[in-house]
N, C-alpha and C positions, 0 to 999 in steps of 0.2 A: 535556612528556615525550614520546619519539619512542614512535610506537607499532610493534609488530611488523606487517610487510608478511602477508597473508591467504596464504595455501597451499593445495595441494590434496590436504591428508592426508585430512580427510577424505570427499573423491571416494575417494583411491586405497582406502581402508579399506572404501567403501561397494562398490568393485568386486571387492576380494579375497573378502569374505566373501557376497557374494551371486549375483555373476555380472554384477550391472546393467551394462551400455554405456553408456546415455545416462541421464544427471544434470544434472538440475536445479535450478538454486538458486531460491528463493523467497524476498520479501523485502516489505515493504509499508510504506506512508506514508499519511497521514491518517486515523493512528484517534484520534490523540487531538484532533482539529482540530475545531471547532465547526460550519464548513459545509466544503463540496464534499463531493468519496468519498472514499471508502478505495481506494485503488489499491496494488494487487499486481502484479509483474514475476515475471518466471519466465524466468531466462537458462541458455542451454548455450553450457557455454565449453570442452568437451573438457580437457584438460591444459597448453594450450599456456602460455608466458609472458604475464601482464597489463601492459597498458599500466601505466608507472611512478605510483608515485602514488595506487593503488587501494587503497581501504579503507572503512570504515563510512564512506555521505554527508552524517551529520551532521559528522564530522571532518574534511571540506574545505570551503574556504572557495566560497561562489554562484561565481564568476566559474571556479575551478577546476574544482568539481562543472558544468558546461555543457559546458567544453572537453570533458574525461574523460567525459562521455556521448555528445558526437559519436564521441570516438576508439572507446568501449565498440559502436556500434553496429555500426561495422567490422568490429571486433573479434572479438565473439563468436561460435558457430558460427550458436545463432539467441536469439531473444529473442520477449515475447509483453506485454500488458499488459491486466487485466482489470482492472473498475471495479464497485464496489457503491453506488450512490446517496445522497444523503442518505434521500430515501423509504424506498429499503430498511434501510437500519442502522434507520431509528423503524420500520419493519415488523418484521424481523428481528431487532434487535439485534446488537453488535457482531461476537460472532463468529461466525454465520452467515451477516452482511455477508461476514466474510473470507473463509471456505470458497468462498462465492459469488465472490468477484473474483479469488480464489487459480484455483477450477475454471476460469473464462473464461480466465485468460491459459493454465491449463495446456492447455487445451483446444487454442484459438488457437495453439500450438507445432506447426511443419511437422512435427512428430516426437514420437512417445507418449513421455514419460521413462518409463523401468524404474523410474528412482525420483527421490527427492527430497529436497531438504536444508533446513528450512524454518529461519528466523531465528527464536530462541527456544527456550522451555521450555516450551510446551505443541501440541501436534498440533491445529491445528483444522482440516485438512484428512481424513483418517483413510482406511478405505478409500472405492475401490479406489487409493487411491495409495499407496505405498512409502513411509513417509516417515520421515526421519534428522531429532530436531530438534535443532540447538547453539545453546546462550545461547551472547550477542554473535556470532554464525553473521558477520554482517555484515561484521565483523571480522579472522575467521579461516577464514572460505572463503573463496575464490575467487569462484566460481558467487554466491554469497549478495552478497558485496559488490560486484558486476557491477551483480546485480540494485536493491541497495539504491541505486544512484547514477541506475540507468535510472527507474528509480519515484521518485525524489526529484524529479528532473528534468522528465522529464514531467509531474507531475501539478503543481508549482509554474507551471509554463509554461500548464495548461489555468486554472488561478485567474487567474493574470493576466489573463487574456483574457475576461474575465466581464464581462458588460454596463458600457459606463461609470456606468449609474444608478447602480453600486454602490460609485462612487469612495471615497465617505466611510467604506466598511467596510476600503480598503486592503488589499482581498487578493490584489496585486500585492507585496507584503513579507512580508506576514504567513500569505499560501496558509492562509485559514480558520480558524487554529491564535488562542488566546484573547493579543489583546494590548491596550494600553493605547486604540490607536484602534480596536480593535475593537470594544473594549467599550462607551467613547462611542458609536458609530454606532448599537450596537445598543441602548442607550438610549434612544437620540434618536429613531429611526426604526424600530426592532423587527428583527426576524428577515427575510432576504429569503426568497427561492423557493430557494437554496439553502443555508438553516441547518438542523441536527438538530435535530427539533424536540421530540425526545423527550428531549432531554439534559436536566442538573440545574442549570445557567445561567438555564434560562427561573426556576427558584423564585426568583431573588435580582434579579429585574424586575418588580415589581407590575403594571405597565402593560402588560405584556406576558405574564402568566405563565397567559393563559385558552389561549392559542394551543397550550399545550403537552401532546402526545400523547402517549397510554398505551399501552404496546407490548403486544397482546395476547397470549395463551400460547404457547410453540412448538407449531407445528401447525397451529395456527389460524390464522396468518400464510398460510401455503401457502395453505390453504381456500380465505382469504378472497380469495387472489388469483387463485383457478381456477389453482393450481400454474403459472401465468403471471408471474411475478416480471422486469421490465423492465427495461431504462437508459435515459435518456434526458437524462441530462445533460450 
């Protein structure tokens, strides 16, 4: 079934009624994945025409979503990409993982957005940002689906490239997300140095289910980290 091509109604809707100039799409990949981050993009694409072809990067196929991210880099006015650890999501939890990789890329942006259009139905970025959310956003923005193919792309590309000890986990195809060799590996050999380890995977592994971490209260996260929260993956 074809889908409709994404548009910039609403940027235009975001700029009549508030004044913003510069918009932002936000868009994110590996939250539901078992290891690597969660990686958030934050693309400004002004109004102009998208390269053909743009839309949510689940809905194209590896070989096109690659092409369509070099063209996208071109492309856009500018782009940014932040990352939340596995450490921090079992620190944090997930979605102050996201806030967290959402604030670095918007940060990272040569340019403050007035606002923002985040992919979904709920705000987890809140103030001081601006922000517009649309279920399936990926889809039917612009900015959003920019962002959604830049963050698919990248962060598949940083898996891949994960130590080869880690051959047997396949996260060269599978970028962290629960699949059949995955699950073997991590039978077989437990959780590397980049699996969540506070996820609900480790209860249905005896062998492996002491390893797994209990995410302390919000707040106490922060504390415990001297309001120091890192990346290093």
């Amino acid at each position: 079934m074809p889908y409709e091509p994404p548009t910039h109604t609403v940027e235009r809707s975001i700029r009549a009624t508030t004044g913003a100039k510069v918009i932002a799409g936000v868009d994110e990949v590996g939250r539901g994945a078992w290891a690597g981050p969660v990686t958030v993009c934050a693309a400004i694409t002004g109004l102009r025409r998208p390269p053909a072809g743009l839309t949510d990067s689940k809905l194209i196929s590896p070989r096109r979503r690659t092409e369509l991210s070099a063209e996208l880099e071109k492309w856009v006015t500018a782009h940014a990409l932040g990352h939340a650890s596995p450490e921090e999501i079992d620190l944090l939890g997930m979605t102050a993982a996201l806030r967290l990789a959402a604030g670095r890329a918007l940060e990272a942006l040569p340019v403050r957005p007035d606002a923002v259009i985040l992919d979904g139905k709920h705000d987890y970025l809140g103030a001081p940002w601006q922000v517009r959310t649309v279920i399936k956003g990926d889809q039917s923005c612009i900015a959003v689906a920019a962002a959604s193919v830049l963050a698919k792309v990248h962060r598949d590309a940083m898996m891949a490239e994960l130590p080869g000890q880690y051959a047997d986990f396949a996260f060269g195809s599978n970028a962290g997300y629960p699949s059949p060799v995955h699950k073997a590996a991590l039978e077989e050999c437990g959780p590397t140095p980049y699996h969540r380890l506070s996820w609900a995977y480790l209860d249905a592994m005896p062998r492996w289910r002491h390893l797994k971490k209990v995410r302390v209260p919000a707040g106490a996260a922060e504390r415990e980290s001297g309001g120091q929260l890192g990346f290093d993956f």
